[in-house]
VEXTIKOL-503188 format. One record per residue (C-alpha): y, z, x. Coordinates in Angstrom, 2 decimals. Each point is the difference from the previous one (the first is absolute). Layout:
REM VEXTIKOL-503188
<r y="Y" z="Z" x="X"/>
...
END
This chain:
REM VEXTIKOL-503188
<r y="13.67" z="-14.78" x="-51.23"/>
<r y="1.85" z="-0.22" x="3.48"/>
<r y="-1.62" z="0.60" x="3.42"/>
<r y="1.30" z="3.73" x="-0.08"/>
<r y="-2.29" z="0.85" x="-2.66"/>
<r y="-2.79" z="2.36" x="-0.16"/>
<r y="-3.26" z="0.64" x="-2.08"/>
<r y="-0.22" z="3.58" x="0.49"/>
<r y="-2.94" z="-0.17" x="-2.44"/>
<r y="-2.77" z="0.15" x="2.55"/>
<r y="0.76" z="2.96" x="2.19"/>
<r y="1.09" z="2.05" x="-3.01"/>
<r y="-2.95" z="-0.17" x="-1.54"/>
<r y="-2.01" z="1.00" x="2.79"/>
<r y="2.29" z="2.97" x="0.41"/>
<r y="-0.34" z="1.14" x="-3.27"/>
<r y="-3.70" z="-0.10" x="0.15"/>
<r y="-0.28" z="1.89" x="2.59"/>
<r y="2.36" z="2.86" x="-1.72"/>
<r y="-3.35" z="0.63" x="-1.26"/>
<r y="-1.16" z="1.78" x="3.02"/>
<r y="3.06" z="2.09" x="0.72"/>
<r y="0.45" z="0.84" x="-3.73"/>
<r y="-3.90" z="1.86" x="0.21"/>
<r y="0.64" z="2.00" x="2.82"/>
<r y="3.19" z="0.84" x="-1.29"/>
<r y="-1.19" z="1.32" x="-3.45"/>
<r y="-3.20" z="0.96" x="1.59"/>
<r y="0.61" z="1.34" x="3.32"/>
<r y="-4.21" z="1.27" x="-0.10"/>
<r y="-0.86" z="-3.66" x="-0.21"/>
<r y="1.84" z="-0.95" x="3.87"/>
<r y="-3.60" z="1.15" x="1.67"/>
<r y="-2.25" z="-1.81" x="-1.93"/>
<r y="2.47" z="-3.07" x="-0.13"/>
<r y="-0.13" z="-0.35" x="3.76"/>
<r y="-3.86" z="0.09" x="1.05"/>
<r y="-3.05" z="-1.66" x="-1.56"/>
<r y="-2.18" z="3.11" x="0.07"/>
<r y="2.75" z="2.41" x="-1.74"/>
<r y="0.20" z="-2.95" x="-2.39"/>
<r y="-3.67" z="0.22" x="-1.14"/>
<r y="-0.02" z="3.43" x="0.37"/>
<r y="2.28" z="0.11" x="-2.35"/>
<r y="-0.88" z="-2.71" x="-2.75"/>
<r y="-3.89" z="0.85" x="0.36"/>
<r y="-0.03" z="3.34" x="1.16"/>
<r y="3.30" z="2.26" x="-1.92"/>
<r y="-0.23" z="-3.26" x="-2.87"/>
<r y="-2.95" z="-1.74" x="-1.75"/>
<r y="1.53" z="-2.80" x="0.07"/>
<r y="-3.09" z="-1.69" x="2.42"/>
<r y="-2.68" z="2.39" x="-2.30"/>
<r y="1.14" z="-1.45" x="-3.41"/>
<r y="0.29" z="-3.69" x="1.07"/>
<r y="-3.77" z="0.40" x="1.35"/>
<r y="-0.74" z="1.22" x="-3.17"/>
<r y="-0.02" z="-4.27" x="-1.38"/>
<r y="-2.58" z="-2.24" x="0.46"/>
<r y="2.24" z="-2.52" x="2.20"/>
<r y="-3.53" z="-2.66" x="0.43"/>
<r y="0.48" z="-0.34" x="-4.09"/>
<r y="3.58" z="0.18" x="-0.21"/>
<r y="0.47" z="-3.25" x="2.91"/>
<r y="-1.31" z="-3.29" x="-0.15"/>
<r y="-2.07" z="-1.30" x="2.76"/>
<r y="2.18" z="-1.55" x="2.98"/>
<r y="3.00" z="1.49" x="-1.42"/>
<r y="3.44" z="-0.35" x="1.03"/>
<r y="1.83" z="3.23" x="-0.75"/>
<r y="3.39" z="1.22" x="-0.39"/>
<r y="0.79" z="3.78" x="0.88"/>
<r y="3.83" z="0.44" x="-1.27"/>
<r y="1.90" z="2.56" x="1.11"/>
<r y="-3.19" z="1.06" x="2.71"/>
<r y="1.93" z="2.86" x="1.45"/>
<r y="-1.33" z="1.23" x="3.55"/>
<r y="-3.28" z="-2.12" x="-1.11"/>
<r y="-2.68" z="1.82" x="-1.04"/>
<r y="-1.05" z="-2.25" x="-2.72"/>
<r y="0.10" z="-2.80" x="2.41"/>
<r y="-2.04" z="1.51" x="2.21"/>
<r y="-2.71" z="1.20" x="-2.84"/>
<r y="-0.09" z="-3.73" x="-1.64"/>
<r y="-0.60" z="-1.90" x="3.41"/>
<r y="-3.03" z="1.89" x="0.49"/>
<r y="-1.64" z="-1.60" x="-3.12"/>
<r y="-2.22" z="-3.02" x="0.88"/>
<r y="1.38" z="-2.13" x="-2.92"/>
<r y="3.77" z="0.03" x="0.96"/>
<r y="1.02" z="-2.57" x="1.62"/>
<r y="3.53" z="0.60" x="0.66"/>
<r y="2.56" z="3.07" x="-0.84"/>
<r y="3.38" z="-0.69" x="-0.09"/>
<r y="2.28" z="3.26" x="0.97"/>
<r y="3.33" z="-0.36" x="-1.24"/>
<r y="2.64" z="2.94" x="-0.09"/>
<r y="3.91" z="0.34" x="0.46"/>
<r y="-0.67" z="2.59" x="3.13"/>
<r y="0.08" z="-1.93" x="3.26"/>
<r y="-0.80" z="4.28" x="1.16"/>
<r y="-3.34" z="-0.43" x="-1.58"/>
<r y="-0.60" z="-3.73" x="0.47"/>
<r y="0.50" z="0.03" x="3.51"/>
<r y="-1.02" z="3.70" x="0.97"/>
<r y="-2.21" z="1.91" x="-2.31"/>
<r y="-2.52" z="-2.97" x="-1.47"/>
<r y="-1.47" z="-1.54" x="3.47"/>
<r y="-0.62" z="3.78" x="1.17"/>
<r y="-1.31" z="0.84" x="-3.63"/>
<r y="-2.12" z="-2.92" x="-0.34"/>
<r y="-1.38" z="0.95" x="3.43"/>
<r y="-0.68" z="3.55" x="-0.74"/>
<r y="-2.09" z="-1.07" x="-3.14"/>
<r y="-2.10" z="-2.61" x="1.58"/>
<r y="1.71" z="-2.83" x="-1.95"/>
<r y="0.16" z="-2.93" x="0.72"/>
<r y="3.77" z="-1.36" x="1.26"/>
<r y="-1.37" z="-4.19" x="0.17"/>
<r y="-0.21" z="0.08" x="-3.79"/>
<r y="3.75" z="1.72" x="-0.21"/>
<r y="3.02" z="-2.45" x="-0.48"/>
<r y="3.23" z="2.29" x="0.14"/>
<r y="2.63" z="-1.06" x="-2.41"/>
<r y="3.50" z="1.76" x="0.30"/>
<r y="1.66" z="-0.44" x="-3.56"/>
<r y="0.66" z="1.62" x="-3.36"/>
<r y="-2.12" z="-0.07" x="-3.13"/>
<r y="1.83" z="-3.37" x="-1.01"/>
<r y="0.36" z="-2.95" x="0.07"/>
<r y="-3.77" z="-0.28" x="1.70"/>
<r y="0.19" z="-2.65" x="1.91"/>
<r y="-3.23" z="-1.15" x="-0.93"/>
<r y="-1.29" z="-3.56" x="-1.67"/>
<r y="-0.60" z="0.39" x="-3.53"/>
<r y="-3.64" z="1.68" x="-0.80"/>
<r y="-0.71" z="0.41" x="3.51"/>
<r y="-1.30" z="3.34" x="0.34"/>
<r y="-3.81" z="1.35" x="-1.17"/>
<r y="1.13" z="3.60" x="-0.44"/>
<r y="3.46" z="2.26" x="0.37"/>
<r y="-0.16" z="3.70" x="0.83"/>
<r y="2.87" z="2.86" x="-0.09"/>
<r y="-0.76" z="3.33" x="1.18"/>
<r y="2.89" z="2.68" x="-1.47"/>
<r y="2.39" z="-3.35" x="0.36"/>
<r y="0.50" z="-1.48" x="-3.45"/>
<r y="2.02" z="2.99" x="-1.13"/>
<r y="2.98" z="-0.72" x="2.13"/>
<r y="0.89" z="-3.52" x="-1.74"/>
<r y="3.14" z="-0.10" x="-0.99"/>
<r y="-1.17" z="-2.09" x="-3.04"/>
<r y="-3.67" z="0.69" x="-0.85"/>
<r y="-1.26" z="-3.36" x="-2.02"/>
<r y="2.18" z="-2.19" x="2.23"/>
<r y="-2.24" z="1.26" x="3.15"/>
<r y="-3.16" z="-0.44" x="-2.29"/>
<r y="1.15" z="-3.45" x="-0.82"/>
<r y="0.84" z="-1.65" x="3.66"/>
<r y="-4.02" z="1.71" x="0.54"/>
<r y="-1.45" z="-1.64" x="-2.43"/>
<r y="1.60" z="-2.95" x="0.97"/>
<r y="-1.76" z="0.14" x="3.27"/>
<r y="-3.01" z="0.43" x="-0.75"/>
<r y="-2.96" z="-1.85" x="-1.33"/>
<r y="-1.68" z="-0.26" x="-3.12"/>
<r y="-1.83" z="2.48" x="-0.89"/>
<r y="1.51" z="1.96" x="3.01"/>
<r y="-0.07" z="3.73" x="0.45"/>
<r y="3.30" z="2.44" x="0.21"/>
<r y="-1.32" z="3.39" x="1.13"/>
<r y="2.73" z="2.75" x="-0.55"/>
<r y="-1.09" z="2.90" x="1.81"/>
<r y="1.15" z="4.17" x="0.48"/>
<r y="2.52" z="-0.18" x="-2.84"/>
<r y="0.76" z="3.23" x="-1.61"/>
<r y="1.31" z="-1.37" x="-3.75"/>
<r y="0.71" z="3.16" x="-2.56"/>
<r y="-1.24" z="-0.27" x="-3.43"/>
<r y="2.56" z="-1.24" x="-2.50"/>
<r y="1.03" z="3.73" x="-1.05"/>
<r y="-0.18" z="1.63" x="3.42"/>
<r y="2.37" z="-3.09" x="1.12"/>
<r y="2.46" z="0.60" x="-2.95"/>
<r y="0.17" z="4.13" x="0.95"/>
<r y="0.91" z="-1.00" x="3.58"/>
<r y="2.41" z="-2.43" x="-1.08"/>
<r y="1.69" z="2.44" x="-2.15"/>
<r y="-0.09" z="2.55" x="2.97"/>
<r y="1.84" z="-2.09" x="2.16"/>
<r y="2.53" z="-1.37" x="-2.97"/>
<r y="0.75" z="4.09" x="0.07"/>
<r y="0.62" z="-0.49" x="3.60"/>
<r y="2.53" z="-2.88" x="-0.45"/>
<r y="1.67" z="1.53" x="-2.54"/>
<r y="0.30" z="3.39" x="2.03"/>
<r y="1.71" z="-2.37" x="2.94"/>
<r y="2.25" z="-0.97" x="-1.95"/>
<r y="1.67" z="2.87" x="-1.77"/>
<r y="-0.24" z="1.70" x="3.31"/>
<r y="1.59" z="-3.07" x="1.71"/>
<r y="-2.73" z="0.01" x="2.79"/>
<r y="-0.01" z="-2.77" x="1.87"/>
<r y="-2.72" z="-2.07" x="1.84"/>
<r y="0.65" z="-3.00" x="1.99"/>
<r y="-3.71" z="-1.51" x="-1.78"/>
<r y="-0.96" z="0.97" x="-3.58"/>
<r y="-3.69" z="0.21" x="-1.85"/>
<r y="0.24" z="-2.91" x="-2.42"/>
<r y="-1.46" z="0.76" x="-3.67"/>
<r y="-0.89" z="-3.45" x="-2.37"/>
<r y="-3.16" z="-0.65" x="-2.18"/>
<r y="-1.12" z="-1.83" x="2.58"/>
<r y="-0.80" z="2.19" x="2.81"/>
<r y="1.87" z="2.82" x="1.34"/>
<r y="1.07" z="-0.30" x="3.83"/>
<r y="-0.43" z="3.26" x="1.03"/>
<r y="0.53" z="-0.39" x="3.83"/>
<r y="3.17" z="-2.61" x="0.34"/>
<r y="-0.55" z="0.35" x="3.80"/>
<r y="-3.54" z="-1.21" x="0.24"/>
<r y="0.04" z="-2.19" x="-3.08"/>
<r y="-2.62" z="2.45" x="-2.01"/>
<r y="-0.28" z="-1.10" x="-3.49"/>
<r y="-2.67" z="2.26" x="-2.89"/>
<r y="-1.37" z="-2.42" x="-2.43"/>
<r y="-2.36" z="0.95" x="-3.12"/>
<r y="-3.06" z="-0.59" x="0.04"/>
<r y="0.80" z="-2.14" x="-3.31"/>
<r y="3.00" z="-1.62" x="1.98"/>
<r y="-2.65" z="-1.04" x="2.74"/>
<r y="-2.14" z="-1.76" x="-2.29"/>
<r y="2.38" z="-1.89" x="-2.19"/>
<r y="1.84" z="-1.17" x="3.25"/>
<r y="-3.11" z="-1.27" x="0.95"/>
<r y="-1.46" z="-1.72" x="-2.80"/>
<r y="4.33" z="-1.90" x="-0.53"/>
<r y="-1.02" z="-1.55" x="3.66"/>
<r y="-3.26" z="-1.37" x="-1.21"/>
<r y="-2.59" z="2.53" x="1.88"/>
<r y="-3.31" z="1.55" x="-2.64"/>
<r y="-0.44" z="3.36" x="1.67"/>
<r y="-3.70" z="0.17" x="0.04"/>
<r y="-0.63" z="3.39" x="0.90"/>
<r y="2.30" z="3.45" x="1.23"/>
<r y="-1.36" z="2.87" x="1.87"/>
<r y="1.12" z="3.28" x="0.08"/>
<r y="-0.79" z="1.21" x="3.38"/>
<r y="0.08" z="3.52" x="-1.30"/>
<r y="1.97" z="0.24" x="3.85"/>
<r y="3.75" z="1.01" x="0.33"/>
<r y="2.00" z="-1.15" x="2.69"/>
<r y="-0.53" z="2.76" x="2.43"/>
<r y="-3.30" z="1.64" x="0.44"/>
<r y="-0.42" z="4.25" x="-1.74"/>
<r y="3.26" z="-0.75" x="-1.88"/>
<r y="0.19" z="-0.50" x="-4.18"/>
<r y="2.30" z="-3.21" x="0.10"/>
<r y="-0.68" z="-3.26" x="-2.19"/>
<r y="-3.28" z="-1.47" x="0.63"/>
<r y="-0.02" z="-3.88" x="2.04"/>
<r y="-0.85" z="-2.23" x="-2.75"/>
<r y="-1.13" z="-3.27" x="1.32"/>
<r y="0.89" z="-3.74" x="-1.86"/>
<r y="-2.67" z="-2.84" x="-0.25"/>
<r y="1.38" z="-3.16" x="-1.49"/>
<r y="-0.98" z="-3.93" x="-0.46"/>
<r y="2.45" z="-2.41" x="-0.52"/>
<r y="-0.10" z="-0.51" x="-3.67"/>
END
């Protein structure tokens, strides 16, 4: 390597990262007002979604150990963050996203709006993995609507269970899975679409992607529809027992008939 040599490495990743942001308001134009201020944030993810509603629907005090360290991966605006400091037996929540936006702007004014509180919090700016965490470090992991966007489902599961303890918890929460035949008729819907493209030579710069193993229906934001089947046998390959799941009976966005939340808790095997 000479001296003129140059790790570009580093600043591309955090550009690409934060393609997140831009790519949201770009295929969502709506979501530009609640992205920018805390309030139209919860308005939007407790208020227009039940998002907040179904994840108050666990019993957090049984699902976390006393003292608990806890990870909240992909913690968005920080909601969840907010919610878990307020419980007496956490000791610690670590907030970890790929949005500096939401990091840095939206989860100090959100954990202030919902009387959390911020000397528990330790911000982490990174992606789902490698955590940088010490083998069976953690007491519990949580992932509100997150999970779904790995790009490789068990591999996530795997560098979670990694971190945590023992025994630890993995609480998957507000994912919408489909039944095993209502995934296979969507599938097949969208199969008609590719094929459609491609007699008709449409083109788009960013396809849907169509495998056994998940169908990426949103190549901007990374939005992936697993089974519920696909769910559980991804869990179980990384080592997790799934010890109970909850149908909220709630779908994404209050008065419509969407996919109920369906909430994930799971032990390390």
């Amino acid at each position: 390597m000479t001296r003129d040599d140059q790790s570009w490495i580093g600043e591309q990743t955090i550009r690409g990262i934060t393609q997140f942001d831009q790519a949201m308001i770009s295929a969502y134009p709506e979501s530009d007002a609640y992205l920018q201020g805390a309030r139209e944030y919860l308005r939007t993810v407790g208020e227009t979604c039940n998002y907040i509603a179904a994840a108050e629907k666990l019993d957090w005090k049984a699902c976390l150990p006393h003292d608990a360290k806890v990870l909240d991966i992909g913690c968005g605006g920080g909601w969840l963050v907010a919610m878990l400091t307020r419980i007496d037996t956490v000791r610690m929540v670590y907030a970890l996203d790929s949005s500096r936006h939401f990091l840095r702007t939206l989860l100090p004014q959100v954990v202030e709006l919902m009387n959390g509180h911020p000397e528990k919090i330790v911000v982490i700016e990174g992606l789902f993995q490698p955590l940088l965490f010490d083998d069976a470090h953690l007491d519990a992991v949580v992932a509100s609507s997150a999970l779904h966007h790995a790009d490789n489902l068990e591999s996530v599961l795997i560098e979670i269970r990694r971190a945590l303890k023992p025994g630890g918890r993995l609480v998957i929460l507000n994912e919408t899975p489909w039944p095993g035949w209502r995934h296979l008729v969507s599938v097949m819907a969208a199969a008609a679409r590719v094929v459609r493209d491609l007699l008709l030579h449409r083109y788009r710069p960013l396809s849907p992607s169509i495998s056994s193993s998940g169908y990426l229906y949103d190549p901007k934001l990374g939005d992936r529809d697993y089974p519920m089947w696909y769910w559980e046998k991804a869990l179980k390959a990384a080592g997790f027992s799934i010890e109970s799941v909850m149908d909220t009976g709630m779908p994404t966005v209050k008065g419509s008939k969407g996919r109920p939340l369906i909430h994930f808790v799971c032990r390390v095997a």
